[in-house]
N, C-alpha and C positions, 0 to 999 in steps of 0.2 A: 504494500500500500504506500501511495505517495505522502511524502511528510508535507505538514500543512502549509509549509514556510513556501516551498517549491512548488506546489502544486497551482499549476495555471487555474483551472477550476475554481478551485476553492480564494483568492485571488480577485476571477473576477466574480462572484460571488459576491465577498467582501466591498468589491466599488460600488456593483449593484445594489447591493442594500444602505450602503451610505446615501450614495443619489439621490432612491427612493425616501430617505429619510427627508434629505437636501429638497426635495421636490415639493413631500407632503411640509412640511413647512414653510415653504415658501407659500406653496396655493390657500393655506390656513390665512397666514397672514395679510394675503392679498383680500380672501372673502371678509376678513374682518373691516376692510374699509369699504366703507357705504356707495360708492359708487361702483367699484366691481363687483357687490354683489348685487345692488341696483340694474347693470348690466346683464350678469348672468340671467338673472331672471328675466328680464326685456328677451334675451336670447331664446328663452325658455319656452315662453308665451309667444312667441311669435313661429318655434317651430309647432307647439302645439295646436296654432294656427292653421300655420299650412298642413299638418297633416290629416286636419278636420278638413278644410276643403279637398283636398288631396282623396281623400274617401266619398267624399258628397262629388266629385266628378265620376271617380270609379263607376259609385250607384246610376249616377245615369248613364254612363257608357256601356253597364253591363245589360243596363233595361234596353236601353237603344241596341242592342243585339239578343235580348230576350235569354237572358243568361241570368238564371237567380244569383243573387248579393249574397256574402258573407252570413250575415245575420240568418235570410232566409234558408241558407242551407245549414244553420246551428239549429232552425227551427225545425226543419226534416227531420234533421238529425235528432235532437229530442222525440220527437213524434216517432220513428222506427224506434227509437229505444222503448215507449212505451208501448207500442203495436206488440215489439219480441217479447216485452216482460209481458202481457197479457197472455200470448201465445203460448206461451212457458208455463202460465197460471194452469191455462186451457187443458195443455197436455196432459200435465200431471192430476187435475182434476179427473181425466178422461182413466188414469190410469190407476187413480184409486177407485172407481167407480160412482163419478158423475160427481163429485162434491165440488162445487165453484165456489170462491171467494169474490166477495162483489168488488170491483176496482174500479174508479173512478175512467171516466174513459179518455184517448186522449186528446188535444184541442184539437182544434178546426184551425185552418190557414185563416189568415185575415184578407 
């Protein structure tokens, strides 16, 4: 095994984690003054901006090609999952002989 002194590795290791120290300190003390954290934020809100519009184009580029949105196919997606667990109710009722459990049913598309 290489001794610690000589070892390239272990070395740059050692720089890496000072930096990293060197780094988070610096950035600490930078958000401590009210205009770069005033900044950050303006940064913040502005991407959470466009990425709200960014999504509200998506939706109508995918309607305008008749392709279900995100949401819509979270919302299939729930609805199979309760169609299979009904299913599942089903079978096993069939296979104890006939006993169902009553289950709420699952929604209707909007």
């Amino acid at each position: 095994m290489a001794d610690k002194d000589t070892d390239p590795a272990a070395a740059w290791q050692a720089m890496f984690g000072e930096m990293s120290k060197g780094f988070t300190a610096l950035a600490s003390q930078a958000m401590a003054t009210p205009e770069i954290a005033r900044a950050v934020g303006q940064v913040g809100g502005a991407t959470a901006e466009a990425q709200k519009q960014f999504g509200e184009m998506m939706e109508k580029y995918l309607a305008g090609l008749n392709l279900p949105t995100r949401a819509q196919m979270d919302e299939y997606g729930a609805r199979l999952s309760a169609i299979e667990a009904r299913l599942d109710q089903l079978t096993a009722a069939i296979n104890q002989g006939g006993k169902t459990a009553a289950t709420p049913k699952p929604p209707h598309a909007k």
